[in-house]
TORMARNU-266684 format. One line per 3 residues: number of its first residue (from 1); for each residue x, y, z of C-alpha. Coordinates in steps of 0.05 Angstrom, whole numbers, plus 5000, padded with zeros to 4 digits. Example, Ala and Ser with C-alpha at 12.3 -4.5 7.8 and 13.67 -1.06 7.14 Angstrom:
<drenmars>
1) 5246/4910/5156 | 5273/4979/5143
</drenmars>
This chain:
<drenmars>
1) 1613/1319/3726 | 1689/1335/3724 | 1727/1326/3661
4) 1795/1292/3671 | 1845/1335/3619 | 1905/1303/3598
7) 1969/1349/3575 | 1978/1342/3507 | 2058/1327/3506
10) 2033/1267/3561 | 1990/1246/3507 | 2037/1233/3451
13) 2091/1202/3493 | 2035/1150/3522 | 2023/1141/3444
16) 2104/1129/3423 | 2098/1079/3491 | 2042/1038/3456
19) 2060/1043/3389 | 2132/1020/3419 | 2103/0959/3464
22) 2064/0940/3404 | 2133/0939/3354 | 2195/0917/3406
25) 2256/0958/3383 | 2245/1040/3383 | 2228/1059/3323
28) 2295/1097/3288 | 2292/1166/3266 | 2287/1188/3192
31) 2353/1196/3159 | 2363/1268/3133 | 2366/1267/3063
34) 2445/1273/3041 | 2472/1324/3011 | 2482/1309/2928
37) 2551/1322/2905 | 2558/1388/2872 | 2566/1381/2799
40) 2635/1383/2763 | 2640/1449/2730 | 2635/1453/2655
43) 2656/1534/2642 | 2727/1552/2662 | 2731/1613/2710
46) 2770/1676/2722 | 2837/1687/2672 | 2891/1628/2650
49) 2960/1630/2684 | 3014/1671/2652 | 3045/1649/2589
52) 2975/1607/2566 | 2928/1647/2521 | 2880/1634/2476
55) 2808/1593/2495 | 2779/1528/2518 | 2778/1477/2478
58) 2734/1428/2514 | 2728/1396/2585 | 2755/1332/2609
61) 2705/1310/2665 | 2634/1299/2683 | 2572/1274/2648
64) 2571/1326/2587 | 2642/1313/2572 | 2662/1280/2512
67) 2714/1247/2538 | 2749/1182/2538 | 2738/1128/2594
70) 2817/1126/2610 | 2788/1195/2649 | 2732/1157/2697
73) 2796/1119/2727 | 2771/1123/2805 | 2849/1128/2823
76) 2846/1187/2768 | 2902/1199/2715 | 2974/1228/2701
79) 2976/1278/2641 | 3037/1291/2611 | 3060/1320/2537
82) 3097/1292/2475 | 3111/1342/2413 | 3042/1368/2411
85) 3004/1311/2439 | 2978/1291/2508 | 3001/1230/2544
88) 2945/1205/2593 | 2964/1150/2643 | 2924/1110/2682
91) 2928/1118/2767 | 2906/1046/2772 | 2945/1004/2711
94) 2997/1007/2665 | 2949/1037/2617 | 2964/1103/2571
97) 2936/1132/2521 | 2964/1191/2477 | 2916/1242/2446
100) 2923/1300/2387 | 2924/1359/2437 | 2885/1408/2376
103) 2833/1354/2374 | 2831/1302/2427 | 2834/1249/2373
106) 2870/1182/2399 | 2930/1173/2368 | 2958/1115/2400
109) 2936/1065/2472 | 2955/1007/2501 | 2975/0969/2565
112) 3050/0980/2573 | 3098/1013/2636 | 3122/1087/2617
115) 3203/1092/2622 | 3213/1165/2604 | 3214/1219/2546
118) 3272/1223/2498 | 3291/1248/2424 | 3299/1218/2359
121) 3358/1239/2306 | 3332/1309/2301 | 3314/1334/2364
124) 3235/1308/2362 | 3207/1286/2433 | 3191/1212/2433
127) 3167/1171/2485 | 3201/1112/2516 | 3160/1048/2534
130) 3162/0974/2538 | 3113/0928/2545 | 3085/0888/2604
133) 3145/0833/2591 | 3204/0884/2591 | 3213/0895/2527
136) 3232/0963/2501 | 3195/1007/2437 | 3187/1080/2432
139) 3133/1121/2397 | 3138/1186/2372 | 3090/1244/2379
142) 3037/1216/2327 | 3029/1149/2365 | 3075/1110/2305
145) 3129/1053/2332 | 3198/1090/2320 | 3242/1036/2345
148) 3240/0973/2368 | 3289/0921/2386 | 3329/0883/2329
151) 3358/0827/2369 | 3340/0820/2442 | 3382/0874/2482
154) 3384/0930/2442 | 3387/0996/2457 | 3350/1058/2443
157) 3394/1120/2441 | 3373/1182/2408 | 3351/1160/2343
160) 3392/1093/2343 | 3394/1027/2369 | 3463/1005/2409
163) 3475/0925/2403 | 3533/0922/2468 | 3572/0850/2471
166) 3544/0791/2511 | 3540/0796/2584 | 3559/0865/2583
169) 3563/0902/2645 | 3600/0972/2664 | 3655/0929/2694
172) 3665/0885/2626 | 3647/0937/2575 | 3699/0923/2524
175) 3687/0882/2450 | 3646/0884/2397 | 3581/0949/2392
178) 3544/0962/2331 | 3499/1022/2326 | 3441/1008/2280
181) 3387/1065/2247 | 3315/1063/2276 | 3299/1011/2220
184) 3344/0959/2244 | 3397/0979/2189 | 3472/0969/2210
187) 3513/1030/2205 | 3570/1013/2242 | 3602/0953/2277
190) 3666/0967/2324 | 3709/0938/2377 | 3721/0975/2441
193) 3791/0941/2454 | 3803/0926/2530 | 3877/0969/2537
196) 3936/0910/2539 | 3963/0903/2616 | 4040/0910/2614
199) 4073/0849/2617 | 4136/0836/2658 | 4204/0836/2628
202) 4271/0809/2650 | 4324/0840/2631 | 4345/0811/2556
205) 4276/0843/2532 | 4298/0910/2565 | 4356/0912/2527
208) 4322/0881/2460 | 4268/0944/2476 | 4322/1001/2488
211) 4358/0961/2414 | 4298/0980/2381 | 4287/1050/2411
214) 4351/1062/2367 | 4336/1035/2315 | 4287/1082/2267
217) 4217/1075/2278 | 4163/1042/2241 | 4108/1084/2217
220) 4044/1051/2256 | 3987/1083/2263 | 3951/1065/2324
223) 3879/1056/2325 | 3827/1103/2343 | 3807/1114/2414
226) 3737/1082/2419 | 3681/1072/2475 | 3610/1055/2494
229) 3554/1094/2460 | 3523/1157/2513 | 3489/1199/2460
232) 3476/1205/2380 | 3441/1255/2335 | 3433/1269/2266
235) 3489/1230/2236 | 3537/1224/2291 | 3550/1182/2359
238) 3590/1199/2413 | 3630/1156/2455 | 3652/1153/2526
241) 3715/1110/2537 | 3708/1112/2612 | 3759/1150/2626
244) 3769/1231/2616 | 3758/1235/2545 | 3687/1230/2496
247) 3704/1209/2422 | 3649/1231/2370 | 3642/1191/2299
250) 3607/1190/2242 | 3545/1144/2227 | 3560/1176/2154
253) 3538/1121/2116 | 3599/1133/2062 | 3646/1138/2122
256) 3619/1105/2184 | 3664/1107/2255 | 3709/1162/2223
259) 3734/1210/2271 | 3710/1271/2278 | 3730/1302/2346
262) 3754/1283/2414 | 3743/1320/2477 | 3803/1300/2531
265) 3801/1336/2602 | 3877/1314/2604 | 3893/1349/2545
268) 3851/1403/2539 | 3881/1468/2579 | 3822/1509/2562
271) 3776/1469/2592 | 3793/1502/2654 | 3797/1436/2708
274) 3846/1423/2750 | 3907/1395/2743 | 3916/1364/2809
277) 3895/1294/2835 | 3862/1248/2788 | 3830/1268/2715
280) 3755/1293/2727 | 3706/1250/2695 | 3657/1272/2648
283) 3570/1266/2645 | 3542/1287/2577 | 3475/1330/2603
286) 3445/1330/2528 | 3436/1369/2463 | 3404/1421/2476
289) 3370/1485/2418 | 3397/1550/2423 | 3350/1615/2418
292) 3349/1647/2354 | 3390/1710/2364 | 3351/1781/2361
295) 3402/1811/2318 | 3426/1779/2245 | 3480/1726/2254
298) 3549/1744/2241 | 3589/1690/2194 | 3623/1662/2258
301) 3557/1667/2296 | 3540/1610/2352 | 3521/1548/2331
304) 3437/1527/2336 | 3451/1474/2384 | 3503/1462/2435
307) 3527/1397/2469 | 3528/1410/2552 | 3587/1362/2585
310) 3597/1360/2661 | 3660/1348/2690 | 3663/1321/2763
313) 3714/1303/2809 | 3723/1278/2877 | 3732/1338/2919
316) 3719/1401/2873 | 3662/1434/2841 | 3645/1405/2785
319) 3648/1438/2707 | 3598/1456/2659 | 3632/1460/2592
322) 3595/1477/2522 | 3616/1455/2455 | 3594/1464/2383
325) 3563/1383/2364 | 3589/1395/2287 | 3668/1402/2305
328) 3673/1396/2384 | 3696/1470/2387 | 3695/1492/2457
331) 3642/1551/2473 | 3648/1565/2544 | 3665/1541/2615
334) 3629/1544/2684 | 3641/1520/2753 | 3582/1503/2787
337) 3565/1519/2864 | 3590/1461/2886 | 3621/1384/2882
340) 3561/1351/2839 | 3578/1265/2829 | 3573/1239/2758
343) 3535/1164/2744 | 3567/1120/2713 | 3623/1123/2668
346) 3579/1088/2611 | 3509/1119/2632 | 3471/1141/2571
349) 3459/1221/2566 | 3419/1262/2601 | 3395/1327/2642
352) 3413/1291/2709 | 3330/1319/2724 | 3343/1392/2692
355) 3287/1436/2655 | 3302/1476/2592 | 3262/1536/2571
358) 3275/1536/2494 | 3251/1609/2489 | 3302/1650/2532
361) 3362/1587/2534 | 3357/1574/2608 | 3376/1513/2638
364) 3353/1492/2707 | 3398/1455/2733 | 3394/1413/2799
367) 3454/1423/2845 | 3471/1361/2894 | 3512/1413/2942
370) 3530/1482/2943 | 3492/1549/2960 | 3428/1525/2921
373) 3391/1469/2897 | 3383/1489/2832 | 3426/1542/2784
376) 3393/1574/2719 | 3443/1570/2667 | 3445/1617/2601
379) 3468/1562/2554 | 3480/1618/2501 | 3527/1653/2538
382) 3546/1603/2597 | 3532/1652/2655 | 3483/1637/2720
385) 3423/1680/2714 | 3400/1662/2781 | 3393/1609/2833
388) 3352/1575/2879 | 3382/1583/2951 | 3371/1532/3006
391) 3334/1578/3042 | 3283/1591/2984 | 3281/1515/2967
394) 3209/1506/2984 | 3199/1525/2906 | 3194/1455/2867
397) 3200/1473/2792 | 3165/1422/2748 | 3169/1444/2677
400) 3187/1507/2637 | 3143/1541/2578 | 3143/1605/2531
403) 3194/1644/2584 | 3168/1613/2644 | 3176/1563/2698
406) 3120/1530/2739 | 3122/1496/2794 | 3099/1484/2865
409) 3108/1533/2930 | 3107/1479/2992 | 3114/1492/3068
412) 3061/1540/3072 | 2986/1532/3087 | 2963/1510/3016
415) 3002/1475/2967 | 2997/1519/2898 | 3033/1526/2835
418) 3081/1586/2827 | 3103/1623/2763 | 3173/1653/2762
421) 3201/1686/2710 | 3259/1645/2675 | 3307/1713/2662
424) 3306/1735/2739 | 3266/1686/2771 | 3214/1745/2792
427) 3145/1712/2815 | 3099/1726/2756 | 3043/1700/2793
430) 3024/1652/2850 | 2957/1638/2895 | 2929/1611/2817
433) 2852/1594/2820 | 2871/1543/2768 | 2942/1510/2755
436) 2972/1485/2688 | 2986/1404/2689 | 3017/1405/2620
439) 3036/1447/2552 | 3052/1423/2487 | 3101/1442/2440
442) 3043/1477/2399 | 3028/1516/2471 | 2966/1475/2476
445) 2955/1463/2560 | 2917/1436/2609 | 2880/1476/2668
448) 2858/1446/2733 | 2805/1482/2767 | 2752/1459/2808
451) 2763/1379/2804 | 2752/1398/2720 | 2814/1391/2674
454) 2802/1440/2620 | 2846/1443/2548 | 2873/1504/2530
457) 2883/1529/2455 | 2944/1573/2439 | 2921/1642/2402
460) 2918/1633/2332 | 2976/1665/2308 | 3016/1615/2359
463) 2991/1557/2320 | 3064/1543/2290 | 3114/1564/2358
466) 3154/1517/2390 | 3159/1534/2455 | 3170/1469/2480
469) 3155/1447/2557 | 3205/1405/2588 | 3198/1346/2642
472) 3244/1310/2682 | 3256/1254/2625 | 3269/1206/2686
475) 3194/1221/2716 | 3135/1191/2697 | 3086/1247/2673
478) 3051/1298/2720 | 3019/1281/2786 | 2950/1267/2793
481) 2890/1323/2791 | 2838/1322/2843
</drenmars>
């Protein structure tokens, strides 16, 4: 008897046939099992960027992390710093948060739309906010309310509140300002008198006017030149009458509005500007601290701080002029690369988007023409230490610490943060495994490696620097990490 022998692959395909006639539809494959997410790191490797030292504090991310919730956001979060605390906002809300940057304590949170970083009366970072129906408050580094609005429309301006006349606009600016201390105390109450148009005159008042021009004169003392608040600190404001000339007075309380220097670009010959066409019109760029000097001050040494004017015209590079903030003293001149436009005649003061490096006294300055985008200034000194050409713009500096600017080198194949040197602008580093987001004034930071946000302590003997980061005070704070 013959044996029938069936191949074996026949076999199992007449089986998948049955087994398929029997079920309908074809049975789908198994799905391979997926791949689980590697986990987010919890040690921090390889060495810190230049200019952050010390050791990990904690970690930011993952399960183990002791971390707030603000961190879980799934459209992530912007850090930024304050003094020596750490503003987090949220991707997906108007929600911040400010932590202690030693400790990660909360210090202050709440639902409310981030305008910008400023100063208080001494120099102090604050933070600028208002809440979800417009109105305007400002914290300072420890999470307390500085300022808030006295009467509906008040200002905050570095350390003071501003009350401007009704309906005020740059067009109208003229009555009655009072500046008022954080508290809500007035110091000072004003009137920015509108100059009188000349009137027409026939000619009886002509010769009743060239009568009294004979006659011996009256002594009158005219009023003092006034203006709209720009800028204030410690116990004076300055003034900006909209024209060529800034007017600073005292918020003395024994004395308040008494003069205490003028600055006129139509009077002023050392100044430097020219004298042709109309009278340039000046930007105050801020108050800014000087370096302590390496040698022992000499009794007419620079002053700490210096006040940083810019003078613009319509056609010619603009001026940077210096002055000493306790007597309006004039400490040097500089004419930038290039025409660069003020704001407005009334805008309040500000680096027009500059970074300052407290440690060596360079300001980066943006340029709107010229041969670069950006100039580094020695404020001590008033020389350019270097600049960025237009050529080398793909650098993007985002904020300056302990000598040092970082920022981002773009046009290449990966986007990663550069270090340049902020003497010479020499790359200190670049092609980072990990790049800094944000430093404190205490030189506390935070790294971003590896989709993990790590905080950085400063070295012990660090503890009390203050090296102080800068930002863009226009800019919300730092982008997103991934």
């Amino acid at each position: 008897m013959r044996s029938s022998r069936v191949p074996q692959a026949l076999t199992c395909g007449l089986a998948a046939l049955l087994a398929t006639s029997c079920s309908g539809d074809p049975e789908p494959p198994a799905p391979e099992p997926e791949a689980e997410p590697a986990p987010i790191p919890t040690a921090f490797e390889g060495q810190s960027p230049p200019g952050i030292e010390g050791e990990v504090l904690r970690f930011l991310h993952g399960e183990e992390a002791d971390a707030h919730a603000i961190f879980a956001d799934p459209l992530g979060v912007r850090i930024g710093s304050v003094g020596d605390a750490f503003l987090i906002s949220s991707g997906g809300a108007d929600h911040h948060l400010l932590q202690e940057a030693a400790t990660g304590a909360d210090l202050w949170e709440g639902e409310a739309r981030f305008r910008g970083f400023g100063t208080d009366v001494d120099g102090a970072p604050v933070l600028l906010m208002s809440d979800l129906d417009g109105s305007p408050f400002v914290l300072d580094a420890e999470g307390a309310t500085l300022w808030e609005p006295a009467v509906e429309g008040d200002l905050y301006l570095g350390g003071v509140g501003v009350r401007r006349p009704e309906e005020w606009s740059p067009e109208e600016a003229h009555g009655e300002y009072t500046v008022l201390a954080a508290d809500g105390t007035e110091l000072w109450t004003y009137d920015f008198a509108a100059p009188e148009e000349p009137e027409e005159e026939d000619a009886e008042a002509e010769e009743d006017a060239e009568r009294a021009d004979e006659e011996e004169p009256e002594d009158t003392e005219e009023p003092p030149a006034l203006g709209v608040p720009v800028a204030a600190w410690a116990d004076t404001v300055l003034l900006a009458s909209g024209d060529s000339t800034l007017h600073a007075r005292s918020l003395d309380p024994d004395d308040p509005g008494a003069e205490l220097w003028d600055v006129d670009a139509g009077e002023d010959d050392d100044l430097g500007l020219s004298a042709s066409g109309s009278l340039p019109e000046p930007s105050v760029l801020g108050l800014f601290p000087l370096p302590e000097p390496e040698e022992e001050p000499e009794e007419d040494a620079a002053p700490e701080d210096v006040l940083v004017v810019r003078w613009s015209g319509t056609e010619a590079s603009s001026v940077l002029s210096a002055h000493d903030p306790a007597d309006g003293d004039l400490l040097w001149t500089l004419e930038e690369p290039g025409p660069n436009p003020v704001g407005g005649p009334f805008d309040p003061a500000g680096p027009a988007g500059g970074l300052y490096d407290t440690t060596t006294g360079t300001f980066l300055l943006p340029q709107a023409s010229g041969a670069a985008t950006a100039v580094a200034i020695d404020l001590a000194a008033g020389e350019v230490r270097w600049g960025l050409e237009e050529e080398g713009g793909a650098f993007s500096p985002a904020f300056t610490h302990a000598g040092y600017v970082y920022g981002a080198a773009r046009g290449g194949e990966n986007d990663s943060q550069v270090v340049l040197d902020a003497l010479d602008m020499d790359v200190v580093a670049d092609d980072l495994s990990a790049h800094v987001e944000a430093v404190t004034a205490g030189g506390h930071a935070i790294l971003v490696q590896d989709r993990q946000r790590f905080v950085y302590g400063p070295p012990p003997q660090d503890e009390e620097d203050t090296d102080e980061p800068t930002e863009d005070p226009s800019e919300s704070p730092s982008a997103e990490a991934s």
